[in-house]
C-alpha positions as CSV (number, residue, x, y, z in Angstrom):
1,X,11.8,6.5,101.3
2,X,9.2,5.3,103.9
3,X,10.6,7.8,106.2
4,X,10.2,10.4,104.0
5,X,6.3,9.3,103.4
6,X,5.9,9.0,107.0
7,X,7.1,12.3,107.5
8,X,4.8,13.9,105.1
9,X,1.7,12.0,106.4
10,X,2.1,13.5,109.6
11,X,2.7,17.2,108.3
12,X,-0.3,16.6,106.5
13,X,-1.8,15.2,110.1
14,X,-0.9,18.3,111.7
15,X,-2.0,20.8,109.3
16,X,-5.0,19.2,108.3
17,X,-6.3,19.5,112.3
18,X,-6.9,23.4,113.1
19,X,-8.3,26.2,116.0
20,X,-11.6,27.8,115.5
21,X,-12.5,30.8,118.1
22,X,-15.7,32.8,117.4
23,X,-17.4,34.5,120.2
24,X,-16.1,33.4,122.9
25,X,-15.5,29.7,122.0
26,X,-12.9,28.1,121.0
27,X,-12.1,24.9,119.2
28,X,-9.1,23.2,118.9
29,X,-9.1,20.2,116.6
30,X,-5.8,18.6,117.3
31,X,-6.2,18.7,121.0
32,X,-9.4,17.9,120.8
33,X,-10.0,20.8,123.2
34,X,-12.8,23.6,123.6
35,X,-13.1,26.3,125.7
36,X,-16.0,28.7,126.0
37,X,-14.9,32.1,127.8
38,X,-12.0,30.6,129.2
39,X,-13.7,27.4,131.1
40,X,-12.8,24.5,129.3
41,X,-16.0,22.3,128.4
42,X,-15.8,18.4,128.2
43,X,-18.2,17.2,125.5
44,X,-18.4,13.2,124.4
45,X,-16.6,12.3,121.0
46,X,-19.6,12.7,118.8
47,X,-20.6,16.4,120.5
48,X,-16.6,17.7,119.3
49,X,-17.0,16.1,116.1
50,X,-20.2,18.1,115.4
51,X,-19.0,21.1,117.0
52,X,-15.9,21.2,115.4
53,X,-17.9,20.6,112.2
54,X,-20.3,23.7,112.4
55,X,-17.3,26.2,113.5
56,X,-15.5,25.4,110.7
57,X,-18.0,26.8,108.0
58,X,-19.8,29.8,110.0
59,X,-22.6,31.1,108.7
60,X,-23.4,28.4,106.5
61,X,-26.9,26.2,107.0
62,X,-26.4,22.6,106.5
63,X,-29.3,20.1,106.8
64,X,-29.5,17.1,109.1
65,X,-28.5,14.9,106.2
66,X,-25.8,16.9,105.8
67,X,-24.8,17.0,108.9
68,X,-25.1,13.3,109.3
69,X,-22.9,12.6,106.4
70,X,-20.2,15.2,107.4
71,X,-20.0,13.8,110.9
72,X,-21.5,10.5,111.4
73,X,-20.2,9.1,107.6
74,X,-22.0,8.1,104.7
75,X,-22.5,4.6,105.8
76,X,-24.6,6.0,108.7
77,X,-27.8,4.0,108.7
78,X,-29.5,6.0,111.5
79,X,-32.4,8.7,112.1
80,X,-31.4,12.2,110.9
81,X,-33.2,13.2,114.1
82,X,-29.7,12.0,115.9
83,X,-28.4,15.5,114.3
84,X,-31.2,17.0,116.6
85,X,-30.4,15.2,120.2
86,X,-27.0,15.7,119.8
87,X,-27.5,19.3,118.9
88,X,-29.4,19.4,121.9
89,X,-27.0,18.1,124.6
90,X,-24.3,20.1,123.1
91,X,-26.3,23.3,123.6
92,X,-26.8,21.7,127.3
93,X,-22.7,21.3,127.9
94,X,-21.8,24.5,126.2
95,X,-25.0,26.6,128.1
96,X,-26.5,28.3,124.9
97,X,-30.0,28.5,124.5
98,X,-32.3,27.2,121.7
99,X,-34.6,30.4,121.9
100,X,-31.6,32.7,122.0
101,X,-29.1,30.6,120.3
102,X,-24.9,32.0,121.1
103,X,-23.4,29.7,118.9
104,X,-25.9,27.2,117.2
105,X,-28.6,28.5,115.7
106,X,-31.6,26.5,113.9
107,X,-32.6,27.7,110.9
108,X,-36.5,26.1,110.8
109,X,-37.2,24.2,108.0
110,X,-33.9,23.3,106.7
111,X,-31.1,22.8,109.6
112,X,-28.1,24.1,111.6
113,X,-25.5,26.7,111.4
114,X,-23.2,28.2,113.4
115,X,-23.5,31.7,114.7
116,X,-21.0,33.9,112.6
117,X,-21.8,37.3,115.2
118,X,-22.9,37.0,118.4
119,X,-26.3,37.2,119.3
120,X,-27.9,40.4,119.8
């Protein structure tokens, strides 16, 4: 019986974890992985865990709250502006810019999203 459960828990490990590629990056959960046009980028723990965040709902704003909550955890007792330094370095490591965003894109006022079409 516990081999059985064990089993299951790590389908459910394995399915739960998933690849996200959208112009020109990709990010691969499991693997903890991502690759923009073909160079593979090493990003701190926190910077994959918001990236692999935003990819996974393109197109969609969330706020920094949000963001905080979905990344950091609900017990996070920090700044919201920690959405905004991360976002920041990770534009650094993954060479997009601010003013003409690849992949993140602010949306003023309200938050982040990530770029469903490339920029024009």
């Amino acid at each position: 019986m516990r081999a059985a459960l064990r089993r299951a828990g790590r389908r459910a490990e394995e399915t739960a974890a998933a690849t996200y590629a959208l112009n020109g990056l990709t990010v691969d959960e499991a693997r903890r992985r991502v690759v923009r046009d073909g160079v593979e980028v090493s990003l701190k723990p926190k910077e994959f865990d918001l990236l692999a965040f935003l990819i996974a709902h393109p197109g969609q704003v969330f706020t920094r709250d949000r963001i905080l909550a979905g990344v950091w955890g609900l017990d996070y007792a920090g700044d919201s502006r920690t959405v905004d330094t991360h976002v920041k370095t990770l534009r650094e490591r993954l060479a997009d810019r601010s003013d003409r965003p690849r992949w993140i894109e602010t949306v003023r006022g309200v938050g982040y999203r990530f770029r469903e079409s490339p920029a024009d």
